[in-house]
C-alpha positions as CSV (number, residue, x, y, z in Angstrom):
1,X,50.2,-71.5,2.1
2,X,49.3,-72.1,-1.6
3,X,46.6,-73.9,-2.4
4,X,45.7,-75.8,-5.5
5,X,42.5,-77.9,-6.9
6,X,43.4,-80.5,-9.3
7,X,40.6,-81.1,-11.1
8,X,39.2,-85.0,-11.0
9,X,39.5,-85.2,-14.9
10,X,43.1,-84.8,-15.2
11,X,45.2,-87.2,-15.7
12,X,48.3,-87.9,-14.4
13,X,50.3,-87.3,-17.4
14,X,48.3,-84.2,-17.8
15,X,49.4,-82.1,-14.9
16,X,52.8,-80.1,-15.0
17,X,53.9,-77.5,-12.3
18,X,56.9,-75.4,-12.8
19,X,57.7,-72.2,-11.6
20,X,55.6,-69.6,-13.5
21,X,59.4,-67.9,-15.1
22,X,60.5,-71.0,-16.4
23,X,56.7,-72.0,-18.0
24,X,57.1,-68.4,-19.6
25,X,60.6,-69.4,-20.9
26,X,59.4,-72.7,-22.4
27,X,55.9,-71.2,-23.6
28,X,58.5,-68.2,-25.1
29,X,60.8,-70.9,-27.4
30,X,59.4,-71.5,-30.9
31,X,59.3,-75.5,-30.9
32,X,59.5,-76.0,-34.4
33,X,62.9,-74.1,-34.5
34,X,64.4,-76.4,-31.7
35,X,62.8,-79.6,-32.0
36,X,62.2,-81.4,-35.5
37,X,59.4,-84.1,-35.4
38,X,60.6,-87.3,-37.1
39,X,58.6,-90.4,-37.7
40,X,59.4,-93.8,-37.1
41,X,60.3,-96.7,-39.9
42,X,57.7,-99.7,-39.5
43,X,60.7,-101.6,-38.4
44,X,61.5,-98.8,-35.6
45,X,58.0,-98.8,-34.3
46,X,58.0,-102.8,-34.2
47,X,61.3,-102.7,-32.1
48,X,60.2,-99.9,-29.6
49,X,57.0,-101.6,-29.1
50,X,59.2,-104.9,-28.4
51,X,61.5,-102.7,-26.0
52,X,58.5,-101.6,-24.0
53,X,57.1,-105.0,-23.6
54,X,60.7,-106.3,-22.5
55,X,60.8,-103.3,-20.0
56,X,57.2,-104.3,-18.6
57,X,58.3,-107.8,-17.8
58,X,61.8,-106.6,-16.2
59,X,64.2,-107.6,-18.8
60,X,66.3,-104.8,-18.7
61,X,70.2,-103.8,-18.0
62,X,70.7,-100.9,-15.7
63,X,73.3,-98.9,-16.6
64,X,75.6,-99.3,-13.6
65,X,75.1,-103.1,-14.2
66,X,76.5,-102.7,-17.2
67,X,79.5,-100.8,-16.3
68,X,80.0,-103.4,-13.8
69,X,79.8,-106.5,-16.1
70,X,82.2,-104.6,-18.5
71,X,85.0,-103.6,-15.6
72,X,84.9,-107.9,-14.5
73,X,85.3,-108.7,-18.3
74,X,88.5,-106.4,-18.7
């Protein structure tokens, strides 16, 4: 049996495991190559923040909903 100490500090978003091959894949890839950084417009950051809130309260679609709603209509 494996055992592992998580130290108190870390935080949830903090702690990853993955099998050791696939972190040496990932730690192998040259981010910059693959994924490209881009910032946000005022406007973009106002609507995400306004999506999150929306999602925190519940108002939200799920996708099968959706697809529901949309067979009914046709």
């Amino acid at each position: 049996m494996t055992l592992i100490t998580i130290p108190k500090k870390a935080q949830r978003e903090d702690l990853v495991i993955i099998p050791k091959s696939e972190y040496e894949r990932l730690v192998s890839v040259k981010m910059p190559r693959i994924f490209k950084e881009v910032s946000m417009t005022k406007n973009q950051k106002c609507a995400f923040e306004r999506a999150k809130r929306n999602f925190a309260k519940g108002n939200f679609v799920t996708l099968d909903a959706l697809k529901r709603d949309l067979e009914r209509r046709c």
